[in-house]
Structures are given as C-alpha cells and as structure tokens.
C-alpha positions in Angstrom: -21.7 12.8 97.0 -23.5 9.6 97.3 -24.4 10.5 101.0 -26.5 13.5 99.5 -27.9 11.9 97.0 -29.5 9.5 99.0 -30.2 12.1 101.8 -32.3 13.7 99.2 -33.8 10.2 97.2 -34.9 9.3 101.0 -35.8 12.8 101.8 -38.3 13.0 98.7 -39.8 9.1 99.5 -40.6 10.6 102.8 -43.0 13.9 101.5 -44.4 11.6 99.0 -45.6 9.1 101.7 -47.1 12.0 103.8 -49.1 12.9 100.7 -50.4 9.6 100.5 -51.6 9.1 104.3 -52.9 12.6 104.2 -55.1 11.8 101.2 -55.8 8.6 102.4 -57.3 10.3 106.0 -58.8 12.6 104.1 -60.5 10.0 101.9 -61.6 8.4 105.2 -62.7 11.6 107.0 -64.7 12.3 104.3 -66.3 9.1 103.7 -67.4 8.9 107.5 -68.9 12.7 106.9 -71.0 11.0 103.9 -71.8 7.7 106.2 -73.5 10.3 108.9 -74.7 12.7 106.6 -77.0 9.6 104.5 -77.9 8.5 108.1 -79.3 11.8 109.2 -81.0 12.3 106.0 -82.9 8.7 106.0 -83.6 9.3 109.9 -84.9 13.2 108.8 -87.1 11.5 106.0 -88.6 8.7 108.2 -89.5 11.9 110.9 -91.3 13.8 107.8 -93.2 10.9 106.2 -94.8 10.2 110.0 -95.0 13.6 110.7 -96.9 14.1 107.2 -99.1 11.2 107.3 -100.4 11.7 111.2 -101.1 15.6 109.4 -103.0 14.2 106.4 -105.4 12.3 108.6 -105.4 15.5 110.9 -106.7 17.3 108.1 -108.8 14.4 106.9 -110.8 14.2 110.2 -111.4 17.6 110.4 -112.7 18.2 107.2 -115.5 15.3 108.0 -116.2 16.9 111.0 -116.8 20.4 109.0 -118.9 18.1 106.6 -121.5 17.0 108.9 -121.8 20.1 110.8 -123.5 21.4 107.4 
C-alpha cells in the first residue's frame, strides 16, 4: 500500500515540475519575442525619423525653388 502511495506522491511531483519548466520556457520564449520585437521597432523608428527628415528638406528645397521661379 505504501509502494502506491508513493508511486502516486512521486508520480504527481513529477507533472507538477513539468508545469513549472514549461512556464518557465514559456516565460523565456516570450521574453526573447519582446527583446526582438522592441529592437525592431527602435531600428523601424530610427529608419522613419531619417527617412522623414531627408523628405522634409526634400520638400523644403523644392518649394524655394517653385518660390523664385515666380
């Protein structure tokens, strides 16, 4: 009887450390996705803010070129 009953204490220690390495990998997977993801977005912004800046003094140059043709 004591056989089973620590068959089944040891069995139930066993799923209840699975569930905490599978939440702890998940914790980590998804902190890594969140690491790349603020990355991307900080590289995506520095691309936009050149990208609307070299625009601007596009635009800028162009309309003082339209401005002394008149």
């Amino acid at each position: 009887m004591s056989g089973i009953l620590y068959w089944t204490t040891g069995h139930m220690f066993r799923k209840i450390d699975n569930k905490g390495q599978s939440s702890a990998e998940l914790i980590l997977i998804i902190g890594g996705l969140l690491v790349v993801v603020l990355f991307v977005g900080s590289y995506i912004s520095s691309i936009t803010g050149t990208t609307q800046s070299s625009f601007k003094t596009l635009l800028s140059q162009e309309r003082e070129k339209l401005i002394n043709k008149i």
